[in-house]
C-alpha positions as a Markdown table, in Angstrom:
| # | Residue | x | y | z |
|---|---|---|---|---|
| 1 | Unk | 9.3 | 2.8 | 12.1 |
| 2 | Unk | 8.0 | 5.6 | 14.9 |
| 3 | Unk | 5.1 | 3.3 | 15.1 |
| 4 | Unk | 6.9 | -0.1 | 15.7 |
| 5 | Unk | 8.4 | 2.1 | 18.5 |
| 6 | Unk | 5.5 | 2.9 | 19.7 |
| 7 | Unk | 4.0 | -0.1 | 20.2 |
| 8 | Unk | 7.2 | -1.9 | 21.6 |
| 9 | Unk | 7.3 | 0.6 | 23.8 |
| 10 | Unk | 3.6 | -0.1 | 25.1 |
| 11 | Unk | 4.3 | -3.1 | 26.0 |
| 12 | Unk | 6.5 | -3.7 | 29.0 |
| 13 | Unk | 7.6 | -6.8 | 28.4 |
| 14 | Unk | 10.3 | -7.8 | 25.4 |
| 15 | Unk | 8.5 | -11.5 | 25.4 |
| 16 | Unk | 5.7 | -10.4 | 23.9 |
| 17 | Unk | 7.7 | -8.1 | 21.4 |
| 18 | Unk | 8.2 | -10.8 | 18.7 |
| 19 | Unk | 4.4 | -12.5 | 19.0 |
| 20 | Unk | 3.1 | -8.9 | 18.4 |
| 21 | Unk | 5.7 | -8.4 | 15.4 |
| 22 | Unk | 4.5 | -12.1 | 14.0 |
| 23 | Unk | 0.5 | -10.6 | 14.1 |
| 24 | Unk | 1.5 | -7.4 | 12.9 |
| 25 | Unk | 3.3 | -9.6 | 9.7 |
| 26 | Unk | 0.6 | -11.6 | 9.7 |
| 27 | Unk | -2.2 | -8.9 | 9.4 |
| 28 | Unk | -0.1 | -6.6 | 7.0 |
| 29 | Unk | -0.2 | -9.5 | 4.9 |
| 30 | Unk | -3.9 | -10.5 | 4.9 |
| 31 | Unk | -5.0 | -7.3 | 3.9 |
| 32 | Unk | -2.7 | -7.2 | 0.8 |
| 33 | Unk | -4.1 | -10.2 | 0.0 |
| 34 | Unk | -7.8 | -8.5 | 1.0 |
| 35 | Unk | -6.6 | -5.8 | -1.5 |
| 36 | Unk | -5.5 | -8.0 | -4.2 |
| 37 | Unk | -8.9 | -10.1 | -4.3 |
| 38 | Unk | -11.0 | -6.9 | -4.1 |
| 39 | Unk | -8.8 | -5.0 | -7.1 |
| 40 | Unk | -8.8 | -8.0 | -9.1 |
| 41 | Unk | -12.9 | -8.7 | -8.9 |
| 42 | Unk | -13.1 | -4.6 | -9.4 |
| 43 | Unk | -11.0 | -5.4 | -13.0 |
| 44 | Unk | -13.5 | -6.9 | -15.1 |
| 45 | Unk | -16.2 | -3.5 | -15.1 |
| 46 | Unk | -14.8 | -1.5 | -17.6 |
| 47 | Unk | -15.3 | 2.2 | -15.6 |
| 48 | Unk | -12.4 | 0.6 | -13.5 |
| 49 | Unk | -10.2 | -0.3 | -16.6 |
| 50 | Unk | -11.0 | 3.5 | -17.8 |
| 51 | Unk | -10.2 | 5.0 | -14.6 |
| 52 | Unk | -7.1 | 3.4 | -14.3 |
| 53 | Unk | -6.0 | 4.1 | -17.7 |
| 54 | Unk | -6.6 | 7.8 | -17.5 |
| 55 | Unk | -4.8 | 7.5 | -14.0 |
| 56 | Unk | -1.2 | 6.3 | -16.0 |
| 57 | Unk | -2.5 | 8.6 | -19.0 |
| 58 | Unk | -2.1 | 12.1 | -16.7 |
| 59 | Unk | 0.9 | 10.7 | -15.1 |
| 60 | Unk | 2.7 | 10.2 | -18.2 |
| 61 | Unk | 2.3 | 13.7 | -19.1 |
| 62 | Unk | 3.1 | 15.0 | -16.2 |
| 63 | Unk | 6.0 | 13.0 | -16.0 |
| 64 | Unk | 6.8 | 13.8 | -19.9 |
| 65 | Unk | 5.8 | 17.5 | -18.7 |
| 66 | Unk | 8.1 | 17.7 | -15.6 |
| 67 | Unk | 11.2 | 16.5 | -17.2 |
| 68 | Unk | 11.0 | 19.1 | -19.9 |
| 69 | Unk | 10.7 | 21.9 | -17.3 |
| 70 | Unk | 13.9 | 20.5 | -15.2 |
| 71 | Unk | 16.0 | 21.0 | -18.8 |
């Protein structure tokens, strides 16, 4: 939000305010979409596949791990 601001602010005049908001939409959505292509032509090498399942391996235990300390 103290970015939004920030920009608003930059610009003196509240016209432009929702064109900049539209791009800022705009581009926040094109790069999740950049993202998603990317991650899903990563998928198919296995080193990814094995990365991300020790990834939700360790945070299971630690999860698993945590809640047993809070008790």
């Amino acid at each position: 939000m103290f970015v939004f601001v920030l920009i608003f602010q930059s610009f003196a005049s509240r016209a432009s305010q929702p064109r900049i908001l539209k791009w800022g939409i705009l581009g926040a959505v094109l790069m999740r979409l950049v993202f998603i292509v990317a991650g899903v032509s990563l998928w198919p090498a296995s080193l990814v596949m094995y990365v991300f399942g020790g990834l939700l391996i360790v945070t299971a235990i630690q999860m698993v791990t945590e809640d047993e300390k809070k008790r």
